[in-house]
C-alpha positions in Angstrom: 252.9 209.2 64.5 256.9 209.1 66.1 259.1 206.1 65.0 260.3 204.7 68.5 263.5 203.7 68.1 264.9 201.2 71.2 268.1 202.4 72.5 269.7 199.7 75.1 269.9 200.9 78.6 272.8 200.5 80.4 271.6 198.3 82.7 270.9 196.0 79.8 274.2 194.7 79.1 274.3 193.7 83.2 271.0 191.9 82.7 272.1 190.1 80.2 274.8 188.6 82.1 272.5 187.9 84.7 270.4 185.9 83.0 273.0 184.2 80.8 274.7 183.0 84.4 271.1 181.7 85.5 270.2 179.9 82.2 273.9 178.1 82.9 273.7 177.2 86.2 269.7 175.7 85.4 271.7 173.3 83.3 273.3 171.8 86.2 272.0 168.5 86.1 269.9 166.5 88.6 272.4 163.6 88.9 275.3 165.9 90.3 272.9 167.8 93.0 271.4 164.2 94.1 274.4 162.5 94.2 276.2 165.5 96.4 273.2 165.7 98.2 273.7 162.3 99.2 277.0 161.9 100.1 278.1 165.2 101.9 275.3 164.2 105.0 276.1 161.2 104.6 280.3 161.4 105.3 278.9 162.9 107.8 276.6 160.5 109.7 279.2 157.7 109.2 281.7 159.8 110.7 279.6 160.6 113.9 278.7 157.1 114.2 282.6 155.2 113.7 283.1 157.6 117.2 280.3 155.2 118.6 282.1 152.0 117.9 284.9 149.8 118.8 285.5 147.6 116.2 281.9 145.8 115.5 281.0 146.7 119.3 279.4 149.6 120.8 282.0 151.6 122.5 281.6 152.7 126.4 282.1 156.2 125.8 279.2 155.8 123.4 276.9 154.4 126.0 278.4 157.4 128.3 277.7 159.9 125.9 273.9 159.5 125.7 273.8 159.0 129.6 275.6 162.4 130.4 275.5 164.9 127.6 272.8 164.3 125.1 270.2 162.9 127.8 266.9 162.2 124.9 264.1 162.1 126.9 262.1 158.5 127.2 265.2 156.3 125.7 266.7 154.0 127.8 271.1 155.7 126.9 272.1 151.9 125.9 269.4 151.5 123.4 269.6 155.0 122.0 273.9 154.4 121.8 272.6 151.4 119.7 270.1 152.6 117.9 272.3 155.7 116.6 275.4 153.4 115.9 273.6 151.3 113.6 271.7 154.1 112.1 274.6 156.4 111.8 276.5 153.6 109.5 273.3 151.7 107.6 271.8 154.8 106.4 274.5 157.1 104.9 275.9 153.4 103.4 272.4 152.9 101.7 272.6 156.9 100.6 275.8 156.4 99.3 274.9 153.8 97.0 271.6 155.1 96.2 269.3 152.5 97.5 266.4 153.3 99.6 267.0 157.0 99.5 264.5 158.4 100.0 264.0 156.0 103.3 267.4 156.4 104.7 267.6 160.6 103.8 264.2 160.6 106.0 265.7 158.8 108.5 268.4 160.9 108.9 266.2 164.0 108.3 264.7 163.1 111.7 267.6 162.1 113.4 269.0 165.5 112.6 265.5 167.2 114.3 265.9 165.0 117.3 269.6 166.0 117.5 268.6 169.8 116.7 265.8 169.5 119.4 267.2 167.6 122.0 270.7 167.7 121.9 272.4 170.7 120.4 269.6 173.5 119.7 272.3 176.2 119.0 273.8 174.4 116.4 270.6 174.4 113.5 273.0 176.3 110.9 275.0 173.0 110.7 271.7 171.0 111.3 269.5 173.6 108.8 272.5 172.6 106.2 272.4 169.0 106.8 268.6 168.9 106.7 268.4 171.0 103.0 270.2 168.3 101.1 268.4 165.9 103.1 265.1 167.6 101.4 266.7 167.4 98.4 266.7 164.2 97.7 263.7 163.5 99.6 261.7 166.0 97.2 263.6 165.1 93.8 265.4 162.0 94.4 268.5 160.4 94.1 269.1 160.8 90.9 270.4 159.1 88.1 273.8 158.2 89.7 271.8 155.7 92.2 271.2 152.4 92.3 267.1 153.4 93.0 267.5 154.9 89.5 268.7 151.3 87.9 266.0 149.6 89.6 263.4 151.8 88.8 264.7 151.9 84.9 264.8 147.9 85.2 261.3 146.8 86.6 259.0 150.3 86.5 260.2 152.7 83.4 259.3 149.9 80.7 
């Protein structure tokens, strides 16, 4: 019988490496990823929907908007100017802090398919990155950096 003696490949020391970077980057924690996942979509919402408003009024270029360019079929423009002003500012606010997150990232979620769908189709890179941190914290949550985590902690983890 032949002693088999294990020689390293050279591809082992590469491998190595490899899976040293992956066993790092799984130690990311939850909290960072939820709470970017919340706030990058949601800087952008807010952003979209201050260009709706004039002060605490509707702007007419808003109203204007919806009539000529983005045209969503079976929406009056005025009520869908209003409907996205408010929604464009309530739900990133409520992402930012953390409450209702997983409401308001759905909300936006299909906001960004009606905007994908209806208004600009050739634009789902921006809309595919928007939705994927939008599933994020759908799927996993806030995390702990969220004020759905200190409620949850207060009246359901005991």
């Amino acid at each position: 019988m032949t002693d088999i003696v294990s020689v390293p490949s050279p591809a082992s020391a590469p491998l190595r490496l490899v899976r040293r970077a992956v066993s790092l980057l799984d130690r990311i924690p939850h909290a960072v990823v939820g709470l970017c996942a919340r706030l990058f979509p949601a800087a952008v919402f807010w952003q979209s929907g201050q260009t709706k408003v004039d002060g605490f009024a509707l702007s007419d270029s808003a109203v204007v908007l919806f009539r000529e360019d983005y045209k969503l079929p079976f929406v009056d423009p005025l009520i869908a100017a209003h409907a996205a002003a408010i929604a464009e500012h309530l739900f990133p606010a409520l992402l930012v802090v953390g409450l209702a997150s997983r409401a308001s990232a759905l909300a936006l979620l299909v906001m960004t398919a009606v905007i994908q769908i209806f208004v600009y189709p050739g634009a789902w890179p921006t809309h595919g990155v928007w939705a994927t941190c939008l599933l994020v914290v759908l799927a996993r949550g806030p995390g702990l950096v969220s004020l759905d985590h200190l409620i949850a902690r207060r009246f359901v983890g005991r």
